[in-house]
N, C-alpha and C positions, 0 to 999 in steps of 0.2 A: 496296662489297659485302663481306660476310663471308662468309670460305672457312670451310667446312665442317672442323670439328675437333672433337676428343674432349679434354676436359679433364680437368685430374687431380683436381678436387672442387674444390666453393667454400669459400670462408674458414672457416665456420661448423661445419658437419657434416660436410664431404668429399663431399658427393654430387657424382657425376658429374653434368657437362650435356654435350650439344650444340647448337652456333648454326648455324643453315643459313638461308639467305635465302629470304623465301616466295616461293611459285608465282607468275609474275606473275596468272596466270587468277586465283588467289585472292584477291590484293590488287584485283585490279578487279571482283569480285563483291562485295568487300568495302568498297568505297568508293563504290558507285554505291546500297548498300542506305541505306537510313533506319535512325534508331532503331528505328525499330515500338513496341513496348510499353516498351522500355525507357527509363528515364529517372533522372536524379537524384534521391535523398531531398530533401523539403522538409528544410529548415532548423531545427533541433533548437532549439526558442526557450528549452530550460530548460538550456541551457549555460551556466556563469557566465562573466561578462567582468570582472568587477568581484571584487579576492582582499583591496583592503584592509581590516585590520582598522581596526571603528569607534571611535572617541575614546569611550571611553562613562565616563570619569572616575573610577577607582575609588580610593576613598580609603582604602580596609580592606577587608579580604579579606570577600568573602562567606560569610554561615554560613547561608545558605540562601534559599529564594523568599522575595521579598518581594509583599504584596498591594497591587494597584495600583488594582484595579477591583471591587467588592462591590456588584451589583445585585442586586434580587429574584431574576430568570430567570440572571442569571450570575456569576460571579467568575472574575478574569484573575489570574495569579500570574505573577513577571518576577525571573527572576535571572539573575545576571552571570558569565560566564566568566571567572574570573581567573587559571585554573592554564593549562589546556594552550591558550587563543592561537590557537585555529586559526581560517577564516575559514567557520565552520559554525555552525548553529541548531539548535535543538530548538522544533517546535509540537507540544504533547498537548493532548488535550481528552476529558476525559471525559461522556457525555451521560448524563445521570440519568433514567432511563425511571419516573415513579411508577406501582409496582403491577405493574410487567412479571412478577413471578416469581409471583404470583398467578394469571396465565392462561396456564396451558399451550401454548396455542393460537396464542396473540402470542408468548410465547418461542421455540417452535417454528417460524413464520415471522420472528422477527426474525434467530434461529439460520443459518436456509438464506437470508437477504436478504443476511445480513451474507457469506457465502461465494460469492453469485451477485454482490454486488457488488465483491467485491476481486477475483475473476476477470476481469470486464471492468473496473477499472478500472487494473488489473494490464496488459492490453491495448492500452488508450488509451494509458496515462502508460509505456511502454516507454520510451521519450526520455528522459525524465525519468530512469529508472531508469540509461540509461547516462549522464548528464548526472552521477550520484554523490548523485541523491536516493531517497530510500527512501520506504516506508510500512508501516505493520500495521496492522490491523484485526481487535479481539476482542469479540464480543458476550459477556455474561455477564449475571449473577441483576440486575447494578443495572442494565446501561444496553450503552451503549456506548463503548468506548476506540479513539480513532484518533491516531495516533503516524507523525507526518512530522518528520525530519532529513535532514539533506545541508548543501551549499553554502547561505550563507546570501543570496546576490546574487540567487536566484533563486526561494527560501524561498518568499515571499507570494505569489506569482504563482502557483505551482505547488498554496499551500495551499490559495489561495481556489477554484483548477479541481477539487481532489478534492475538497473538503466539499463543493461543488456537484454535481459528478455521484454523490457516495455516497449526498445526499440528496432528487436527484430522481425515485428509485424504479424498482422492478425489470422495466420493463416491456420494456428492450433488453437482457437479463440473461440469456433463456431459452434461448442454444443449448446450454450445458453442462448443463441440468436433468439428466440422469439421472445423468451423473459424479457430479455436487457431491452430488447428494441419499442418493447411493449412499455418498460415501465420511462427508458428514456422520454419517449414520445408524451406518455402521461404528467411528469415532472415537467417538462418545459409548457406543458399547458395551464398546470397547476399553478405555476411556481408564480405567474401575473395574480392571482388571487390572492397574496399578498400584498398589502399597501405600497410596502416599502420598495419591492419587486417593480411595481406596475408604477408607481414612481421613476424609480430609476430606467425601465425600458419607454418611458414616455420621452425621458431628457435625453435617452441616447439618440429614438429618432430625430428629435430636433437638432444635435450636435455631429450627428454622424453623416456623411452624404450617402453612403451604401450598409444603412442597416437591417439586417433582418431579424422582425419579430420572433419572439418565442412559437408564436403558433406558426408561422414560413417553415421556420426549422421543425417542428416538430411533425410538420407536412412530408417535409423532406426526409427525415428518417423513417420514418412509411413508408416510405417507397423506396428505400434503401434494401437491397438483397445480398444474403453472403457473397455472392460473384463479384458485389462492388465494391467489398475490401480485401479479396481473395489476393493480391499482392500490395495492400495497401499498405504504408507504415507511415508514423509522423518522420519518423527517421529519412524517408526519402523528399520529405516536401524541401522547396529551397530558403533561400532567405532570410536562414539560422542566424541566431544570435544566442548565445548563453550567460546568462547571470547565473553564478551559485554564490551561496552564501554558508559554512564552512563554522561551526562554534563551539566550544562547547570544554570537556575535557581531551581538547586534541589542542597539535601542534602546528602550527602555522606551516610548518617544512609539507 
């Protein structure tokens, strides 16, 4: 049994404690209940186990991506980490939407898809996130940019479950509608009240023949309702095109 005393602070900060033995009525309330609801976290399957760096044989120093895969619908670009060594990857991909900046209407829903869906999958892949892998997600005038690093052991597993759930479409997406659309619409009004911003959308109109302002689109997503992305996904828009880029401590294969 531990006799009840007053301490003079623990190692770290000096906080006082006190140790006193519990009730026994408490300990046998306490050991005759069940868990109930409580229970262990599953098993964080995007933890790395695996930290060595791969043999990937580098004979001179890399001066940059090398092109490995040139199809019609895509090209894969693959370069070598040979300065900082660590046991991490880079996968980008950029998706080339033809014609996206011509329709208002599609940019505007591809805008608030692309925010409904890094929200939930911001949700799903928490594990992931404390596991030391990341993600971004930016819709823009060509397409879309999605950008995963971290651990490289656990890299493709992780890549293959967000391209999948980014491009299955927005239809588990809707509990946050009015935040997302709320602050979407605020940020593209905003975003001109930067110099640099209201720069660059001055030279696009003059360069572009069919461009639409930040405040168009930010119109437009206002008037956007869950029913008009209720089967929408980038995944079914046409006139695909994929750049990824591929680096890091991985193997060209």
């Amino acid at each position: 049994a531990v006799v009840s005393t007053q301490s003079t602070g623990e190692q770290w900060y000096r906080g006082c404690y006190k140790k006193d033995n519990l009730d026994p009525e408490l300990v046998s309330l306490l050991s005759s209940q069940g868990p109930g609801n409580f229970k262990l976290p599953e098993p964080n399957p995007y933890i790395p186990e695996d930290f060595e760096m791969k043999d990937l044989d580098v004979e001179e120093p890399a001066h940059g991506p090398v092109l490995i895969a040139d199809e019609r619908a895509h090209k894969l670009w693959y370069y070598v980490d040979d300065v900082f060594e660590k046991p991490e990857c880079l996968m980008y991909w950029q998706i080339y939407c033809a014609g996206l900046d011509n329709d208002i209407d599609t940019y505007a829903k591809c805008l608030i898809y692309g925010e409904l869906a890094s929200t939930s999958i911001g949700e799903q892949f928490y594990s992931a996130t404390l596991a030391g892998l990341s993600s971004t997600v930016a819709v823009g005038l060509s397409g879309v940019s999605i950008k995963v690093d971290g651990y490289s052991d656990k890299m493709f597993y992780y890549f293959s479950a967000f391209i999948k759930e980014f491009l299955k479409g927005s239809g588990e997406t809707m509990d946050n509608w009015n935040s997302i659309q709320e602050k979407l619409a605020r940020d593209l009004r905003m975003g001109t009240l930067k110099p640099k911003n209201l720069a660059t959308e001055l030279r696009l109109r003059i360069l572009r023949q069919n461009y639409h302002s930040s405040s168009q689109l930010a119109d437009r997503v206002e008037q956007l309702t869950p029913s008009h992305l209720q089967d929408f996904s980038i995944g079914k828009l046409g006139g695909f095109h994929v750049e990824a880029l591929a680096g890091g401590n991985v193997l060209s294969s």
